[in-house]
N, C-alpha and C positions, 0 to 999 in steps of 0.2 A: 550733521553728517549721518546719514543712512549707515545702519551696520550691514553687512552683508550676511544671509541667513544661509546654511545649507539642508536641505532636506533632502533626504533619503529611504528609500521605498524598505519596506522589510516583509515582504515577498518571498517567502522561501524555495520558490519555487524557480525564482531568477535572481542573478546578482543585480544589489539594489543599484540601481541609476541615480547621481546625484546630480543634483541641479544647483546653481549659486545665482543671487541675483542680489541689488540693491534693495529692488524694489519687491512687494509681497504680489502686489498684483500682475506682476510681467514673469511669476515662477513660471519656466517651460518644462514642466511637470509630466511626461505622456498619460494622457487616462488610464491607460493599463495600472501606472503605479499610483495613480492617483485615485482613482476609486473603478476598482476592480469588476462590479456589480455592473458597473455604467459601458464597464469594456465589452463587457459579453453581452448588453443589449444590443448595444451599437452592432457589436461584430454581426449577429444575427441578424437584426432589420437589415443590414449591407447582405449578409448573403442573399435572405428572400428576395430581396428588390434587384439581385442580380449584379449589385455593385462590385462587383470583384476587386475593381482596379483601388476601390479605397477602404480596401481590406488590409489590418496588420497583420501581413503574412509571416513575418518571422514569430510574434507569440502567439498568433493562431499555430503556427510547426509546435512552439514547445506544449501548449496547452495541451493540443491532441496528441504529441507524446506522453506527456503528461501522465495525460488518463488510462492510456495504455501500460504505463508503469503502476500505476494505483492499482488497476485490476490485477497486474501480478503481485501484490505487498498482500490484496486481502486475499487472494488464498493464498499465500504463505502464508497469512495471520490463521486461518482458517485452521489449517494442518498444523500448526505451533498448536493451537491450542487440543486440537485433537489428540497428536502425541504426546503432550506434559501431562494430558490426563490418563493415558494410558500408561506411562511412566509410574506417575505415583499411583495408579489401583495395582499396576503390578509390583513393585516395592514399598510400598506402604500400604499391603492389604487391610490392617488392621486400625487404618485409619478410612479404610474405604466409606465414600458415602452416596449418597443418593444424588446429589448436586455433582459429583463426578461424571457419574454416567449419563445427566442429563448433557454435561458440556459435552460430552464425548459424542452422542448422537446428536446434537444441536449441530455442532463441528464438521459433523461427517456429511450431514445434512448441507450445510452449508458451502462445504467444499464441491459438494456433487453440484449442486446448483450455479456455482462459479464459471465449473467445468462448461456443464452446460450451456451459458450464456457465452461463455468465450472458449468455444473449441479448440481456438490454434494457442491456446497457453498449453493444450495435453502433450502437445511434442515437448515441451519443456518443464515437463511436471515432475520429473524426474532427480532434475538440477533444484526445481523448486521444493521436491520434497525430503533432499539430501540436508537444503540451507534450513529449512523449520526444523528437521530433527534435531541439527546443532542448536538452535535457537532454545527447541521444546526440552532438549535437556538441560541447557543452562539455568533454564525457568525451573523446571523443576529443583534443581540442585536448592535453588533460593526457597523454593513455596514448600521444600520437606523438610530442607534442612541436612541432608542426608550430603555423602562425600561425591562429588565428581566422580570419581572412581565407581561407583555404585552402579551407577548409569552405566551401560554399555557404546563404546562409541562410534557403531553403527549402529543405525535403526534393527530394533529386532522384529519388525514387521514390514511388511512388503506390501508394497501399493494394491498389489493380487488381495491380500489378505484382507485390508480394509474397506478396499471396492474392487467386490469379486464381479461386477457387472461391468469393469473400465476392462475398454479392448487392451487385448495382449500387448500390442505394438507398443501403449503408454505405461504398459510396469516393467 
């Protein structure tokens, strides 16, 4: 007697789909969870060739939200790291180093470049640079050492301040 096997996708990006069968060879596994690499060929050859109708439109929807999500996490990643290091030069002067201020213009650099690429996140940069400050202080708390209290819990610099070239509309 055949055991029955379950397998299950670990996709973090979607809840896993489980599948159960007798048999190994008869798993009704979708290629999306089944090897990922193979989904976005396929997806792509279907779109060139026109194929629409034998397109997975429902994880083509989440994917290209997806990505959309992603671009907004790296700059937040971007501005976390800009203001943790602005944090610690300004309260741990005396630990100040040269590796700081490289993250901090790398950071800034990076941010602006973000910007750039995805203009319609600047209407929301706002909201985005509220959640990294909370973020970049935490970090900080952890990488000095120094009391939560220490930190200020509003940003003590303004989007003006760091990118005095970003229109008014977005600080």
């Amino acid at each position: 007697m055949a055991t029955q096997k379950k397998i299950v996708s670990y996709r973090p990006k979607k809840m896993a789909i489980a599948a159960t069968s007798t048999d190994e060879k008869s798993l009704a596994v979708p290629l999306y969870d089944k090897d990922f690499y193979k989904w976005t060929s396929t997806q792509s050859k279907l779109l060139r060739k026109g194929k629409y109708s034998k397109l997975d439109i429902q994880n083509l929807i989440e994917e290209i939200e997806s990505l959309g999500r992603s671009e907004k996490r790296t700059l937040m990643s971007y501005l976390e790291v800009l203001l943790m290091h602005m944090l610690k030069v300004e309260y741990q002067p005396k630990k100040h180093t040269s590796s700081w201020d490289a993250s901090i213009k790398e950071a800034g650099y990076k941010t602006q470049k973000a910007l750039s690429e995805n203009p319609s996140l600047k209407p929301k940069l706002k909201e985005i640079y509220k959640d990294a400050y909370f973020s970049a202080r935490l970090k900080a708390v952890v990488e000095t050492g120094l009391k939560e209290s220490t930190f200020p819990e509003e940003c003590p610099w303004t989007l003006k301040d760091l990118f005095p070239n970003l229109e008014k509309k977005y600080c």
